[in-house]
C-alpha positions, 0 to 999 in steps of 0.5 A: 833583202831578207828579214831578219828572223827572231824566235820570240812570238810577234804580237799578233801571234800572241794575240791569236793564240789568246783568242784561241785559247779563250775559244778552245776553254769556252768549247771544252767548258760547255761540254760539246765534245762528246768524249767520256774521258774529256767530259769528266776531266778538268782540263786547264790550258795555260798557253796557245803557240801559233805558227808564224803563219797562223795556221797550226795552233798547239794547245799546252794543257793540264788535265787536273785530278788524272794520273794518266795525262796521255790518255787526255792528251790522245782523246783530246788530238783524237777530237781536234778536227771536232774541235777545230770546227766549234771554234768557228763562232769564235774566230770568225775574223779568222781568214783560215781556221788554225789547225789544233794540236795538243801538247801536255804542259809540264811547265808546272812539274819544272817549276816544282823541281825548281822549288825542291831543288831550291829548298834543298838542304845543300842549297838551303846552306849556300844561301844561308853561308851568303847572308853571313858573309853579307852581314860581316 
């Protein structure tokens, strides 16, 4: 009998990819990749998805203060065999390291959409017509 399969991350795989994204910051802060473009950016990483069987890892982040988020994304995937190897120390419980690849977060530019679509004036007077017709 087969298990049944669910899209919603296990607790394990959760746990790991907060592992790896405490080990990934601590490599990128410390400034041990050696690349121009990643030495001068503020680079944020919200979240860390693992495969199910552990073995890929993808890094969701944000460069701060860059306009051109692909050029940071690209320096960063073009270091990630380096990267993979400095994370190492980290991990060691690890039985297989994770391979990294990275993805730019644009959870924040879909929050923002929200937020001006709900402080529009047409959605503004809806909520406004509601609490009148709650008070009445």
């Amino acid at each position: 009998m087969t298990r049944p399969t669910s899209s919603a991350p296990s607790q394990r795989m959760l746990r790991v990819g907060e592992q790896v994204r405490a080990a990934i910051t601590q490599v990128l802060q410390r400034g041990e990749v050696r690349d121009p473009l990643i030495e001068k950016t503020v680079i944020s990483i919200s979240e860390v998805r693992m495969s199910p069987d552990l073995k890929i890892a993808t890094a969701y982040v944000t460069p701060l203060g860059v306009p051109d988020h692909d050029a940071v994304i690209d320096a960063l995937n073009r270091n990630a065999k380096y990267i993979r190897g400095r994370l190492g120390p980290q991990l060691r419980q690890m039985k297989y390291m994770p391979e990294v690849r990275f993805r730019d977060d644009t959870s924040f530019d879909n929050y923002q959409k929200i937020d001006a679509l709900l402080r529009s004036p047409e959605v503004s007077r809806d909520l406004d017509a509601d609490r009148d017709d709650e008070q009445e």
